[in-house]
C-alpha positions as CSV (number, residue, x, y, z in Angstrom):
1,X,-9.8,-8.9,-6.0
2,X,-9.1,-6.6,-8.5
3,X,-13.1,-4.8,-8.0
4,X,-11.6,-2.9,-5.2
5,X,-8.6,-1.0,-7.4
6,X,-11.0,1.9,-7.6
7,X,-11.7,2.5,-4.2
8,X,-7.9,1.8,-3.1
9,X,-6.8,4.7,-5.8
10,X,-9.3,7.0,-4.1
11,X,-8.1,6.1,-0.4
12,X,-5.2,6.8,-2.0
13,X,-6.0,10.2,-3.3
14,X,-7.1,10.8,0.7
15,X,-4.2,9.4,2.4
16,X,-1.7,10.6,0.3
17,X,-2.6,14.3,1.1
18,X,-5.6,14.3,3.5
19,X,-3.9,17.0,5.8
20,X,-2.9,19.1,2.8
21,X,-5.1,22.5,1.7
22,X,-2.7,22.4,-1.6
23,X,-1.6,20.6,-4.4
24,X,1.6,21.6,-3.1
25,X,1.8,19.2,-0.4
26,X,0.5,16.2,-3.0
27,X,3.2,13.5,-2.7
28,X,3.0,10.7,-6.1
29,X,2.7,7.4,-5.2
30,X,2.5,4.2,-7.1
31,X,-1.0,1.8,-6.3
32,X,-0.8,-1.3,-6.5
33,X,-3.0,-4.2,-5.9
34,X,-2.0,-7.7,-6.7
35,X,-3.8,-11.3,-5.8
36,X,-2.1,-15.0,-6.5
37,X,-4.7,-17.7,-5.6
38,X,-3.6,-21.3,-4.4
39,X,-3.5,-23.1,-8.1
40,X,-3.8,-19.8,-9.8
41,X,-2.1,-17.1,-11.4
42,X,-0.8,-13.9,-10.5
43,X,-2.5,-11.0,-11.7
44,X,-1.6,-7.1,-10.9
45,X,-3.3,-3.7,-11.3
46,X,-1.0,-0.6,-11.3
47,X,-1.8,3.1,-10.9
48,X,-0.6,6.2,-9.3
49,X,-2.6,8.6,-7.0
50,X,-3.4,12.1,-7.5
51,X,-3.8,15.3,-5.2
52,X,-7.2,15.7,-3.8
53,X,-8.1,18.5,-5.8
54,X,-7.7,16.7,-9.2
55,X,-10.6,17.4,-11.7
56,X,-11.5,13.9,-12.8
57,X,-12.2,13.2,-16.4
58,X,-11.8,10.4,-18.4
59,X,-8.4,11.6,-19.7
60,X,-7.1,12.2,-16.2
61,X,-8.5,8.3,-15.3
62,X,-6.5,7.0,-18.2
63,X,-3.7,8.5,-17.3
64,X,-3.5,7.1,-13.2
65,X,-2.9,3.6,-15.6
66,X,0.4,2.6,-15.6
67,X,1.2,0.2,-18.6
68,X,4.1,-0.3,-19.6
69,X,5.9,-1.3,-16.2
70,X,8.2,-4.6,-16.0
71,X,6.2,-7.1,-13.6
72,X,8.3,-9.9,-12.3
73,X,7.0,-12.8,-9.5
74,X,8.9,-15.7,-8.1
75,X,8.7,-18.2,-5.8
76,X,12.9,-18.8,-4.9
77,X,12.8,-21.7,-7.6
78,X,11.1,-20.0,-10.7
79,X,10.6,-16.3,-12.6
80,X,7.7,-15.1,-14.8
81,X,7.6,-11.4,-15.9
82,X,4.4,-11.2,-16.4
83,X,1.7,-10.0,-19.6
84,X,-0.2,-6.9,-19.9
85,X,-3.3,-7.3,-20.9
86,X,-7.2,-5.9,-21.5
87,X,-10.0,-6.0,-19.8
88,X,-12.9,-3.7,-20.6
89,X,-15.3,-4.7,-18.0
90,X,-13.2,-4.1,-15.0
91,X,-11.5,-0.8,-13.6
92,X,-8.5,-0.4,-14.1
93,X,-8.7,-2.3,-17.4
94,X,-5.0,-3.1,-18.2
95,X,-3.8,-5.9,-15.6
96,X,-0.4,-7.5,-15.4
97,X,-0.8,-11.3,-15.1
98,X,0.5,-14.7,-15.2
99,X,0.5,-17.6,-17.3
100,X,3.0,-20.5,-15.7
101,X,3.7,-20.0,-12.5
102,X,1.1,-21.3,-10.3
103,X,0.4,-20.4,-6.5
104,X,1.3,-23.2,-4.3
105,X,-0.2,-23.5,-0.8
106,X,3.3,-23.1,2.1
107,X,4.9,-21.1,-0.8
108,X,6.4,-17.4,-0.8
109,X,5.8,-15.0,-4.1
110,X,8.3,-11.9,-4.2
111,X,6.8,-9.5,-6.4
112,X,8.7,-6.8,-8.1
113,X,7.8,-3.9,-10.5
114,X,10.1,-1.8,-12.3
115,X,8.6,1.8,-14.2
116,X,10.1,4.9,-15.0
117,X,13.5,4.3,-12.6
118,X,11.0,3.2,-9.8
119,X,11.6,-0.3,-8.5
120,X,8.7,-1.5,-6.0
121,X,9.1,-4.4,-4.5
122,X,6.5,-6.9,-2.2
123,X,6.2,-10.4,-0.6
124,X,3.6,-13.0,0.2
125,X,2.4,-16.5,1.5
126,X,0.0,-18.2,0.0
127,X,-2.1,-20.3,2.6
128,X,-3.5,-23.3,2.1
129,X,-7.1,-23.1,1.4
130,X,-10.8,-23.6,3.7
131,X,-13.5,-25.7,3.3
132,X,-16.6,-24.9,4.7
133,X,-19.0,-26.9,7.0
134,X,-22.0,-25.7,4.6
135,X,-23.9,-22.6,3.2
136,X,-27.5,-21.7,3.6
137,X,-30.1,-18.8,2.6
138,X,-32.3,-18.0,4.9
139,X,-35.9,-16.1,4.3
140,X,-35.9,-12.3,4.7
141,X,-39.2,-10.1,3.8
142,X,-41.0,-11.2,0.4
143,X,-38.2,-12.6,-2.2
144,X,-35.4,-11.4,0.1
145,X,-33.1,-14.4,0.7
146,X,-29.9,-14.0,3.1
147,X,-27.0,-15.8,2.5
148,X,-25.4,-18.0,5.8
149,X,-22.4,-20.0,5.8
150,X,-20.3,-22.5,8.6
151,X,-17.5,-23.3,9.3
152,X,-14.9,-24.8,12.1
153,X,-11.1,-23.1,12.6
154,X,-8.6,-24.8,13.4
155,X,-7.2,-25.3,16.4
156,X,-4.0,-23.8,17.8
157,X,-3.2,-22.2,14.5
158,X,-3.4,-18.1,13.7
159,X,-6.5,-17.9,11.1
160,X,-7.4,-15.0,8.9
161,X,-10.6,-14.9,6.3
162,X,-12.1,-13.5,3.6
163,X,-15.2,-13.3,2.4
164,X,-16.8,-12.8,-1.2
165,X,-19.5,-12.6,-3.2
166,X,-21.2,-12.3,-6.7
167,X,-24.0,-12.9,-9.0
168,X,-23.5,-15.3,-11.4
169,X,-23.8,-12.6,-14.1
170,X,-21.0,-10.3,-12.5
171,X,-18.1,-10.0,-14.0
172,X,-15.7,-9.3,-10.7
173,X,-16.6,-10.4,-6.8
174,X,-17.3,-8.4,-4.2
175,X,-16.7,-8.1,-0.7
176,X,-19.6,-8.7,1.8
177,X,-20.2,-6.3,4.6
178,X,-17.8,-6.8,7.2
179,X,-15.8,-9.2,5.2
180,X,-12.2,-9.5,7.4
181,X,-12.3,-12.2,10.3
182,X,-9.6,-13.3,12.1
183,X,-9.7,-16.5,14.4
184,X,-8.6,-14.5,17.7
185,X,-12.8,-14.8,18.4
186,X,-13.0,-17.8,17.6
187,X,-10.0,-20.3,17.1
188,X,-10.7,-23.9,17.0
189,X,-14.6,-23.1,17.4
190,X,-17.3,-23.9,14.5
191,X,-18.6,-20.2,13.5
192,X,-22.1,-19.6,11.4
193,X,-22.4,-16.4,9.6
194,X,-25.1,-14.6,8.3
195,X,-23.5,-12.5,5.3
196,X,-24.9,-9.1,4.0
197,X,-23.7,-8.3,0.5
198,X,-21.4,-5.4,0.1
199,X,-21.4,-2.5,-2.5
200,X,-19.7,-2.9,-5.6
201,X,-17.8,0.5,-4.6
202,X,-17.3,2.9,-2.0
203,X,-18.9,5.3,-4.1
204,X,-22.3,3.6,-3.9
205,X,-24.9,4.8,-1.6
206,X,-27.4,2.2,-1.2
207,X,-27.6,-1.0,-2.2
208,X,-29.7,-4.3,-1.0
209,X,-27.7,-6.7,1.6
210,X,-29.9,-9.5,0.2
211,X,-29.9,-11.5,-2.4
212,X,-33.3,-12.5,-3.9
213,X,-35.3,-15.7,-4.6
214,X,-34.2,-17.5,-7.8
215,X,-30.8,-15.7,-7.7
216,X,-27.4,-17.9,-9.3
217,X,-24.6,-16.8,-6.3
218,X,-21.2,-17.8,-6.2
219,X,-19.8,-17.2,-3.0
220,X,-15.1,-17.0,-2.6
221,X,-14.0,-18.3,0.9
222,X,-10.7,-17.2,1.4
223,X,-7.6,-17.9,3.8
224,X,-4.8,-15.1,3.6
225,X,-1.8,-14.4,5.7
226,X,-1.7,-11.7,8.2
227,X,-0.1,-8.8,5.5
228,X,-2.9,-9.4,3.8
229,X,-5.7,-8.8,6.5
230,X,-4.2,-6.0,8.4
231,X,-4.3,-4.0,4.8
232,X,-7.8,-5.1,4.1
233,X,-8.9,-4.7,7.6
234,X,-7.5,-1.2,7.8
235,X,-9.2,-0.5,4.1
236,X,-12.6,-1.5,5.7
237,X,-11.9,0.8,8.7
238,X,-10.9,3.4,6.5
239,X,-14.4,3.1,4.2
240,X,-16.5,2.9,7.0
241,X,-14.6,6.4,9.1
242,X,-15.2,8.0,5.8
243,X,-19.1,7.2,6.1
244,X,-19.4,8.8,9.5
245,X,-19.0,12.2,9.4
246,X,-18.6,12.3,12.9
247,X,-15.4,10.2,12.3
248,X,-11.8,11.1,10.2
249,X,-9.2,8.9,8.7
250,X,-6.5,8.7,11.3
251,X,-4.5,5.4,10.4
252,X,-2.3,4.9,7.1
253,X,-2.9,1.9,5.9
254,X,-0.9,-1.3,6.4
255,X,0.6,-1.5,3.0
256,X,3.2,-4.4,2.7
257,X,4.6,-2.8,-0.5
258,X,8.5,-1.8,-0.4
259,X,9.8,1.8,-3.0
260,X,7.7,4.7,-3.6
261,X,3.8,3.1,-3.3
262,X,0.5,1.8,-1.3
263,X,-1.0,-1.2,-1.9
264,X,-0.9,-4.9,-1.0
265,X,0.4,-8.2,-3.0
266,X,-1.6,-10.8,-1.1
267,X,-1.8,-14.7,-1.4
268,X,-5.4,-16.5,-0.8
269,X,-5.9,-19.9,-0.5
270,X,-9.7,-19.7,-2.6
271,X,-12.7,-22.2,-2.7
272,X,-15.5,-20.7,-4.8
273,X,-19.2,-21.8,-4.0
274,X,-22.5,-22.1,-6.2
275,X,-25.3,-21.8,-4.8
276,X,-29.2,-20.8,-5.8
277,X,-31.3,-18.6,-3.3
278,X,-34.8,-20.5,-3.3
């Protein structure tokens, strides 16, 4: 999850003052983006927003960083306050995360964060996870290989799903295009998909939907509660409006994150594929 920190700090940047002409009207926010996986840890990214006319450099990026917070998680039964720690490949690069408190399917995570006299606070489910039926490539032009997947809902029960990919090589997954799906099209039905890769970041222009002949994919199915897809449903819309130039950002998004911030703490129920396009 935590590729998409970037482009949730900028949609934050926009939201936070789209309707303003001045610095003036700039209001600081906390970001926040924070995943627990069924049999995994928690781990959290924290940054704050700038106005829209912010200069970026790399000292103003290193600043939007927050660091030294207090990060506490618990399920009702147990507490962790959780590490900081490094990680140069990824953006943000400092991540709060766990180490002994697992994410159990059924289960409810409160998260809380305390920085600088601001306490935010958050809660989440974490669903149990999704199998799928099977996963596919089929032949595109020359090399090009798309990826297809299948699966069946279950009946009678509210559904939503996410989906992911990566190269082997990557070090963080991205969302494919279109990635959001909730069961209301389809509940208790088999579904096939045919997947388009995503770019890495909403700052990239073009990219290839395919994968190619010979490459090492690992694909993340994901379950996740309602929160969790009405934020990154909303996100999604909010990339795709800012694509169009015909269309604006109307909606805030649907941030489940309590105190002065934007963001989403989300449980997934996770089953990660391999898989090689031939």
């Amino acid at each position: 999850m935590r590729k998409y920190i970037i482009a949730i700090v900028l949609l934050a940047i926009v939201l936070s003052c789209k309707k303003e002409t001045k610095t003036e009207g700039y209001q600081p926010r906390f970001v926040v983006e924070g995943s627990i996986e069924q049999d995994g840890y928690a781990n959290i990214s924290i940054t704050h927003n700038l106005p829209f006319y912010t200069r970026l450099d790399s000292a103003q990026i290193e600043e939007i960083i927050i660091k030294y917070a207090k990060v506490t998680i618990s399920d009702g039964l147990e507490e962790e306050i959780l590490t900081g720690s490094y990680d140069r490949k990824l953006f943000p690069y400092f991540f709060y995360k766990g180490s002994s408190l697992k994410g159990k399917a059924g289960r409810n995570y409160k998260l809380k964060i305390e920085y600088a006299g601001n306490i935010l606070t958050a809660e989440t489910m974490v669903p149990a996870r999704k199998n799928l039926d099977s996963i596919w490539f089929e032949n595109r032009d020359g090399m090009d290989r798309q990826l297809c997947i299948r699966f069946t809902d279950t009946p009678n029960e509210k559904n939503y799903y996410k989906i992911y990919t990566r190269l082997e090589k990557d070090p963080a997954f991205t969302r494919t295009l279109l990635s959001n799906q909730d069961d209301q099209y389809f509940d208790g039905k088999t579904l096939d998909l045919k997947l388009n890769r995503g770019a890495y970041n909403n700052l990239t222009q073009e990219y290839d939907p395919y994968f190619v002949a010979g490459d090492v994919v690992e694909l993340k199915f994901a379950t996740l509660p309602k929160s969790g897809f009405d934020f990154w449903q909303g996100f999604q819309n909010e990339l795709l409006n800012a694509a169009n130039p015909l269309m604006g950002s109307t909606n805030a998004l649907k941030s489940n994150i309590e105190g002065n911030g934007i963001g989403i703490w989300c449980g997934y129920g996770s089953t990660i594929y391999r898989i090689t396009a031939k």
